[in-house]
C-alpha positions as semicolon CSV with decimal commas, in nm:
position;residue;x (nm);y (nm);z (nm)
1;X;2,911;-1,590;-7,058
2;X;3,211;-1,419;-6,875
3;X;3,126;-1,074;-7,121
4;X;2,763;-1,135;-6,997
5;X;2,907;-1,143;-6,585
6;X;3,118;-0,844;-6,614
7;X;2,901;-0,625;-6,792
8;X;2,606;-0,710;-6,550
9;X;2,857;-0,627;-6,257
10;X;2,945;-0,303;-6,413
11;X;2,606;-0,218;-6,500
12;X;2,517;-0,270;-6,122
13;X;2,810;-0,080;-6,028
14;X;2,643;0,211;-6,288
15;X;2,281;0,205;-6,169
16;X;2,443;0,232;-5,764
17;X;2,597;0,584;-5,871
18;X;2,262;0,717;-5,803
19;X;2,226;0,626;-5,452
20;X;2,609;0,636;-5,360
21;X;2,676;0,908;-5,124
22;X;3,068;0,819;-5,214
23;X;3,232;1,094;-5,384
24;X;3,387;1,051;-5,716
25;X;3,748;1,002;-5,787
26;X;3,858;1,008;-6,145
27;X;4,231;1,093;-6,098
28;X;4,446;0,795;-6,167
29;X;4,573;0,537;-6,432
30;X;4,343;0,378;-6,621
31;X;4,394;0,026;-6,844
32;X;4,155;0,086;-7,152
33;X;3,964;-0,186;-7,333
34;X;4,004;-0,249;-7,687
35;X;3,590;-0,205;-7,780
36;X;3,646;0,119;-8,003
37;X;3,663;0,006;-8,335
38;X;4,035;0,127;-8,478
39;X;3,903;0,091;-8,826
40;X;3,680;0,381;-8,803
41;X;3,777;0,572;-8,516
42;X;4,070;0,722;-8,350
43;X;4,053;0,601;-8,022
44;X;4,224;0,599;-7,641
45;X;4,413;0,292;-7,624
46;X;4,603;0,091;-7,405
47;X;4,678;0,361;-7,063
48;X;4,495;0,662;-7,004
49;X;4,599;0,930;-6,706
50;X;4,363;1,166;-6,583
51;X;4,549;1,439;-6,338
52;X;4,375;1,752;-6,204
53;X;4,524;2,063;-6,304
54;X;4,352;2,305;-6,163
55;X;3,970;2,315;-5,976
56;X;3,807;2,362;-6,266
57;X;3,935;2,091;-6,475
58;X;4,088;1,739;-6,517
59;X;4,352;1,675;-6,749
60;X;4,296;1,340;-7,000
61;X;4,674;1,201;-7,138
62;X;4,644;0,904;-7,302
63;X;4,772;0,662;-7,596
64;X;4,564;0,686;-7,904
65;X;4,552;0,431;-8,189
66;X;4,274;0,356;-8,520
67;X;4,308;0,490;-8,871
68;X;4,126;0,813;-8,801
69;X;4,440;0,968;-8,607
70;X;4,657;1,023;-8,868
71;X;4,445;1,311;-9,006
72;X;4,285;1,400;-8,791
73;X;4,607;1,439;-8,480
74;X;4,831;1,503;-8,751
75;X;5,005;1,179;-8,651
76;X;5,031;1,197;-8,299
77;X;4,981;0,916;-8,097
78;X;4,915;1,064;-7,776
79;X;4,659;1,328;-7,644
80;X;4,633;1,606;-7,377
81;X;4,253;1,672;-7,303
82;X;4,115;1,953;-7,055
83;X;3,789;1,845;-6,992
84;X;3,555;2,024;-6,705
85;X;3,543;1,884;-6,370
86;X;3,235;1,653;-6,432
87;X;2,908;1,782;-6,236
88;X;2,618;1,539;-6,342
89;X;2,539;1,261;-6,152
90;X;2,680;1,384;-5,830
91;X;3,006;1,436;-6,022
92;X;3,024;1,080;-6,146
93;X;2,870;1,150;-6,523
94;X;2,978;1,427;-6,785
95;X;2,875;1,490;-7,126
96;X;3,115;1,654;-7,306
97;X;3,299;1,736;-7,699
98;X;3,614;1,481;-7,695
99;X;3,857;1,441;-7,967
100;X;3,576;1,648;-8,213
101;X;3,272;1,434;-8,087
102;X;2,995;1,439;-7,847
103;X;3,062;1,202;-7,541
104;X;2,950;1,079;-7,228
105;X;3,178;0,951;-6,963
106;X;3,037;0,790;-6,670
107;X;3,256;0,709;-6,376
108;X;3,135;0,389;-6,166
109;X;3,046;0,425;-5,781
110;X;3,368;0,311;-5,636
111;X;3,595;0,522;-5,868
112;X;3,716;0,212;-6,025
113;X;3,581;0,194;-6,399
114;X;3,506;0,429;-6,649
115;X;3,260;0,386;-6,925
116;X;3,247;0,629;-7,282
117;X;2,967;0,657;-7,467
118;X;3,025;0,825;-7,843
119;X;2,683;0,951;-7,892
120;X;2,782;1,055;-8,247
121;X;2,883;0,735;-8,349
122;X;2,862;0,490;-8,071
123;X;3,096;0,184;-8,218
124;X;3,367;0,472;-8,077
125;X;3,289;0,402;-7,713
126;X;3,517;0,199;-7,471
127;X;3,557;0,130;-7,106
128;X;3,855;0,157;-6,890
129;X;3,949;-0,018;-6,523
130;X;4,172;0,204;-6,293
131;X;4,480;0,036;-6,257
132;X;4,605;-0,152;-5,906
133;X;5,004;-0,170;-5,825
134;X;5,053;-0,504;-5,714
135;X;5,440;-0,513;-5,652
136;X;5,440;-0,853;-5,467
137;X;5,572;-1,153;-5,687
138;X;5,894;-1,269;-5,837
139;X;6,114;-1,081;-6,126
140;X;6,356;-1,183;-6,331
141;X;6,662;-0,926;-6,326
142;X;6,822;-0,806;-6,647
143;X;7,218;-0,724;-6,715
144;X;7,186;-0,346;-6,718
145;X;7,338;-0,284;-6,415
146;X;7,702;-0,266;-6,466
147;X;7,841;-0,519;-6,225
148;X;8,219;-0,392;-6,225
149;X;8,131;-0,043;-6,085
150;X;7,790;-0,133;-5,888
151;X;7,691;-0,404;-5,661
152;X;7,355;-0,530;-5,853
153;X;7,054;-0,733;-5,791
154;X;7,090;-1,045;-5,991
155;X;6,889;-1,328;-6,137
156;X;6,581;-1,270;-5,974
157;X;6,401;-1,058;-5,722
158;X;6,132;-1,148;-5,477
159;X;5,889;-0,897;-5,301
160;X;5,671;-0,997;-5,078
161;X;5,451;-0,807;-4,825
162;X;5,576;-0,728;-4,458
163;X;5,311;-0,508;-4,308
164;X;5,083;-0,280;-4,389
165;X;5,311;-0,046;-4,448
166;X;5,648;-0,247;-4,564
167;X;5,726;-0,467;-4,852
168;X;6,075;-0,691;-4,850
169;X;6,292;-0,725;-5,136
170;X;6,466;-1,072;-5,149
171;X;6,721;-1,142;-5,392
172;X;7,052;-1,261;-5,518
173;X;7,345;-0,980;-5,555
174;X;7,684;-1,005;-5,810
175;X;7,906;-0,721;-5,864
176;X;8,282;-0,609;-5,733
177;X;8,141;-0,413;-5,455
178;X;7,937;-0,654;-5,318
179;X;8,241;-0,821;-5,123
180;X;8,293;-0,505;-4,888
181;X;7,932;-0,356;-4,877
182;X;7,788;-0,718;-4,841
183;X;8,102;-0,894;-4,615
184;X;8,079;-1,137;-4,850
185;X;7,669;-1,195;-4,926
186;X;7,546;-1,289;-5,241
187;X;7,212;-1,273;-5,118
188;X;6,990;-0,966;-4,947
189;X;6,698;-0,899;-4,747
190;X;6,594;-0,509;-4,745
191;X;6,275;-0,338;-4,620
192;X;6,089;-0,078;-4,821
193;X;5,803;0,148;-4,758
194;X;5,476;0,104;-4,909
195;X;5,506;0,275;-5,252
196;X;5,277;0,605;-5,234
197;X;5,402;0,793;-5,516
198;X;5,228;0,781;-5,823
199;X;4,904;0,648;-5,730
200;X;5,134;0,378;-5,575
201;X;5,326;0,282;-5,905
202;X;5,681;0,493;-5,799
203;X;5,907;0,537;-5,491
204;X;6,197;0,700;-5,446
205;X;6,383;0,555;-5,139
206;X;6,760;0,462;-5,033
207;X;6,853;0,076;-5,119
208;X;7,156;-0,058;-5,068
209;X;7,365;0,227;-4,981
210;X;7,215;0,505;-5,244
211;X;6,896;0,685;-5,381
212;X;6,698;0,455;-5,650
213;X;6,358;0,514;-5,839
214;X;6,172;0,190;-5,859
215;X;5,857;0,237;-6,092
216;X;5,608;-0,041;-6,138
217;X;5,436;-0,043;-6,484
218;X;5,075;0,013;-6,535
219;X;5,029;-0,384;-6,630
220;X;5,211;-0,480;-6,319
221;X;5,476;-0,651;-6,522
222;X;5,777;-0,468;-6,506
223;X;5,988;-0,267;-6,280
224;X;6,205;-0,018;-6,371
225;X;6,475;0,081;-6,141
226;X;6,692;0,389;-6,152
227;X;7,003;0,483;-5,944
228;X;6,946;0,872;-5,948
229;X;7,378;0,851;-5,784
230;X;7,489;0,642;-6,008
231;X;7,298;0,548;-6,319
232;X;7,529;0,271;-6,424
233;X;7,370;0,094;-6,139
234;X;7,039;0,072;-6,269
235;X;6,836;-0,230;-6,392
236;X;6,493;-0,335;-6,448
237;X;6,319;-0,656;-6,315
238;X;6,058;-0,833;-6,557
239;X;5,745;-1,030;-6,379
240;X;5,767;-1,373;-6,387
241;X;5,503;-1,538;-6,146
242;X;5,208;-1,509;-6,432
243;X;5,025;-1,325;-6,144
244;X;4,965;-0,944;-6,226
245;X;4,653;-0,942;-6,014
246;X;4,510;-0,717;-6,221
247;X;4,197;-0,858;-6,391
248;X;4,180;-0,795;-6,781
249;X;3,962;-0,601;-6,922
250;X;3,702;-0,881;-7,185
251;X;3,685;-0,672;-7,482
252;X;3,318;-0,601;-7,557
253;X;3,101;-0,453;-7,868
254;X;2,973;-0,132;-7,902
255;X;2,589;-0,322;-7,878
256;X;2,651;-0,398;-7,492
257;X;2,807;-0,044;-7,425
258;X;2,494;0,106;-7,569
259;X;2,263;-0,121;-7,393
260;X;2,433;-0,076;-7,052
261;X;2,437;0,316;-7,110
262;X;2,031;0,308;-7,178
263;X;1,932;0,128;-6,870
264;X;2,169;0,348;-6,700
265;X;1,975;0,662;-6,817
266;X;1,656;0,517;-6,794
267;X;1,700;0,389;-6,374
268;X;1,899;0,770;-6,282
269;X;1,662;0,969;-6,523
């Protein structure tokens, strides 16, 4: 029943593409559903990036998984695909050669899923959902951070949302610095902006006295954080609230891709 409620959404979301005067975004990070069939094809899996090079064309890197691969990537498991900037359907549909077969990608009216149809062999097809940072929730903090040179988040991490424009990192601290940076605090408080970079997945910003990366994973579930002045003070932080707020994609077969890629042609022929 839930298969049945998210494929009529997305087919709803399909058929609006040709009344949308919204313009189409495919640039992003993309989580991709597990409907290809491995056994037979070699097929995106897991995370898919799709960057724009140039004017003319996007850029497809992405994970790639099924028995297929071996020959025919020479054992790669990753891609890089220039494909044309798509044109049909307002720019929201392109038919197109992909990884040696004829395919059709259609992107949905708010930018936010992504539908392939093999039209050589159609159990090959898959969707994908763009993926959301959602930074708020509470992390447990590994040992990485070396606590005799660096004064380290410890234990666990909270981040909830300020403002609009300002999350605020709560946690515990341990580490011989701490006494003279901290006065004597095992325990901080510390604006940050909004993370921007990378499709909101990456800052870069100053935190407790020096320059640190924090980068969110795809899934929401970890963050990785590197001290770019002092790398022995890195760490990462692993989600721990159960709440990525990232709906998962329902795995579907290739008989409901099909189906929701007819009606599609028939209502926008």
């Amino acid at each position: 029943m839930q298969v049945s409620i998210i494929y009529f959404i997305s087919l709803i979301g399909f058929i609006h593409v040709c009344s949308s005067a919204s313009s189409p975004e495919w640039t992003g990070f993309y989580n991709v559903d597990d409907s290809c069939l491995q056994a037979e094809c070699c097929c995106v899996s897991e995370q898919a990036t799709i960057t724009k090079p140039n004017n003319a064309e996007l850029l497809v890197t992405a994970n790639v998984a099924g028995a297929p691969c071996q020959a025919q990537l020479n054992g790669s498991t990753t891609i890089s695909v220039l494909l044309p900037i798509p044109q049909d359907k307002n720019g929201f549909q392109i038919t197109t050669n992909f990884l040696g077969t004829n395919n059709r990608f259609t992107l949905n009216a708010d930018s936010q899923y992504i539908a392939n149809v093999n039209l050589d062999n159609p159990k090959c097809s898959g969707m994908a959902r763009r993926a959301i940072s959602n930074w708020v929730g509470t992390y447990s903090i590994d040992d990485s951070c070396n606590q005799n040179d660096c004064c380290c988040l410890s234990e666990q991490a909270t981040i909830s949302k300020r403002s609009d424009t300002q999350f605020l990192v709560s946690a515990r601290v341990a580490g011989v610095p701490c006494q003279a940076q901290l006065n004597g605090s095992t325990t901080i408080e510390v604006p940050i902006p909004v993370p921007q970079d990378k499709n909101g997945f990456q800052i870069t910003t100053n935190f407790l006295g020096t320059n640190n990366r924090f980068t969110l994973t795809y899934d929401n579930k970890y963050i990785a954080n590197v001290n770019l002045q002092s790398p022995r003070c890195s760490g990462m932080g692993r989600r721990i609230d159960g709440d990525n707020n990232t709906a998962s994609l329902i795995s579907s077969s290739s008989i409901l891709i099909l189906i929701n890629a007819f009606l599609f042609r028939m209502i926008c022929a």
